[in-house]
N, C-alpha and C positions, 0 to 999 in steps of 0.2 A: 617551499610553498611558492605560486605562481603568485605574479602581480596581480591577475585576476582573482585569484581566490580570496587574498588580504586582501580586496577592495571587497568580495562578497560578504568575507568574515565581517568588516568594517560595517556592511551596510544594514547586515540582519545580526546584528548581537543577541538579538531577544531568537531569534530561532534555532542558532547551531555555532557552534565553535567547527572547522573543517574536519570531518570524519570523528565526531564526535555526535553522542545522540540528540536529537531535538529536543526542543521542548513544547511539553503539551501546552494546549492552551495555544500556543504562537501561531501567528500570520505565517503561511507555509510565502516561501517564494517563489516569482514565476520564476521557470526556467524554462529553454528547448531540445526536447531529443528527437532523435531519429527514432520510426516505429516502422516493424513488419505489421501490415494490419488488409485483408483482405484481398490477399494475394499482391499489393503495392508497398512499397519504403518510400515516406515521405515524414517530413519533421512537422512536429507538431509542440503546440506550446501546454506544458501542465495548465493554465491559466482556461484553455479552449473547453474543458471540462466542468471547470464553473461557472462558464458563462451560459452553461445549457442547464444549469441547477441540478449538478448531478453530487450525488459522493463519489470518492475517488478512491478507491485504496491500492496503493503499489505493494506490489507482489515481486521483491527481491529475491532472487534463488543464484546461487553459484555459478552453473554454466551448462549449455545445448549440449546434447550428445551423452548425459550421466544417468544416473543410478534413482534415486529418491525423487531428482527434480520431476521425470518427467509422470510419476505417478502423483508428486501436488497439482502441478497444472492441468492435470485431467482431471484431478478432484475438483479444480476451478472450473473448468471446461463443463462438466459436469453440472456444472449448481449454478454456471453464467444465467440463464432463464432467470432463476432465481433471484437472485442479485439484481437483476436489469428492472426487475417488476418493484425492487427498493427501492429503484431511481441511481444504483448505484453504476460506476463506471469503472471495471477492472484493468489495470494497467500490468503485467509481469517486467521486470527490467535484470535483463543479467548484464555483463560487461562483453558480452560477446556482439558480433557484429548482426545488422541486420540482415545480412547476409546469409550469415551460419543460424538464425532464425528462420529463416525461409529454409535451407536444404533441412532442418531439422523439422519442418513444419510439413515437409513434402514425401520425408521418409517414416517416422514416427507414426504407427496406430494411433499413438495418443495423444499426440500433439497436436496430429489433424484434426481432433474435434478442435481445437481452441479459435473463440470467434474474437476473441476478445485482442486489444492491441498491444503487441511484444515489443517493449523496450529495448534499444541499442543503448550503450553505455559504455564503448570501447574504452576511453579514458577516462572513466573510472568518476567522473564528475555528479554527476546524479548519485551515486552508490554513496560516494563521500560527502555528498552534501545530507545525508540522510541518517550518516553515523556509522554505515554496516560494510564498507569497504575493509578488505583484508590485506594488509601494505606488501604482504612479503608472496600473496597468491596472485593479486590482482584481479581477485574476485569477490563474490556476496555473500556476506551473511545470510541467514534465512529471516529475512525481514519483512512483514507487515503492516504497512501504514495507513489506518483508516483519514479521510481529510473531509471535513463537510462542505458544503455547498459554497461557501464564503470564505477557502480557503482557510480553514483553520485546523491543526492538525487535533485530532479528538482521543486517538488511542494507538498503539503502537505494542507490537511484540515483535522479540529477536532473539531466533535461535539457533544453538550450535549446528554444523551444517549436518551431520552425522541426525538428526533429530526432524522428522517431518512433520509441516503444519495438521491443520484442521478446519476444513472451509465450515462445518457446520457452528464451531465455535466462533471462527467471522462472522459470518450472519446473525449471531444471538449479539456480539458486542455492537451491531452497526444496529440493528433493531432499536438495543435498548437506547445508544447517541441519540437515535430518531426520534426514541418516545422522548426524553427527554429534555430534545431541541422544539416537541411539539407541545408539550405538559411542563410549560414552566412552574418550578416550584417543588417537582417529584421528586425522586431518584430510584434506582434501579437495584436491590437486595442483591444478593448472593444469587449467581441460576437463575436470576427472571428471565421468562421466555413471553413475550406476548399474551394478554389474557391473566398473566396472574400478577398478583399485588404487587404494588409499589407502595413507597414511603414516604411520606410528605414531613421533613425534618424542621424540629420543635422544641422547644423546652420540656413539652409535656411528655414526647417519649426518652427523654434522659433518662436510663435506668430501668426501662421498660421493655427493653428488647433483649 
């Protein structure tokens, strides 16, 4: 472990032990990576995202040039509209350069839709600060991390790399954060989708559901 990292581990106890999972609930920390984003590489800070009052969710995937990855990211690519009219701000981050983001972004049918900003994460920092770095690949778990507006991380799932996401199920878990962050006092049943019931917890439904 790097000098830096034991000063980072030292500094955020409440959010991550090093390549270890977060915790919900915690203050996410700023950090800076490099991003393919609109035909440009330039760094940018996670922090620049909150301060436009956006969600964030990073979108981990293994690495450019594979198999499963590049049909998630067009499933993102796909539903970006979507998500952008949430307020939300998609991030994907592999360990690959931003470099090999762009020849993949320039060769790829399906990459090419993606409007959205591609994480570099060569050494592995972002990935491990997140819990879903692989020590003996040097690549991602399938990891994503919803984070709200004020930095706070809200929800998270991570899966074996063999196993592809689900952007529609994204969306139903950022919705309901939303309702939730907007309707203090609710919460969110099994499958709520927008429009249907929620549950205001009580003494009075102890036993009643």
């Amino acid at each position: 472990m790097s000098k830096k990292q034991i000063e980072e581990e030292m500094f955020y106890p409440d959010f991550f032990q090093i390549n270890e999972l977060p915790v919900i609930g915690a203050k996410v920390p700023d950090c800076e990576f490099e991003i393919y984003h609109a035909n440009k590489i330039k760094k940018v800070k996670l922090s620049s995202f909150q301060k436009s009052k956006k969600w964030t969710v990073l979108f981990f995937y293994p690495a450019d040039f594979t198999f499963i990855c590049p049909t998630e990211l067009e499933d993102m690519a796909n539903a970006y509209s979507k998500l952008k009219k949430l307020g939300v701000e998609v991030v994907s981050v592999s360990t690959d350069t931003a470099f090999s983001h762009k020849a993949w972004h320039d060769n790829s049918p399906a990459i090419k839709k993606i409007k959205f900003p591609m994480a570099a994460d060569p050494t592995g920092t972002l990935t491990k600060m997140f819990g879903v770095y692989i020590e003996d690949e040097g690549l991602a778990l399938r990891g994503t991390f919803i984070i709200d507006p004020k930095g706070i991380l809200k929800a998270y799932e991570v899966h074996d790399n063999s196993i592809g996401r689900n952007v529609d199920e994204l969306i139903r878990k950022i919705q309901a954060a939303q309702f939730v962050e907007k309707n203090k006092g609710q919460v969110c049943p099994a499958s709520w989708t927008p429009g249907k019931k929620t549950l205001k917890p009580g003494v009075e439904l102890v036993g009643k559901l």
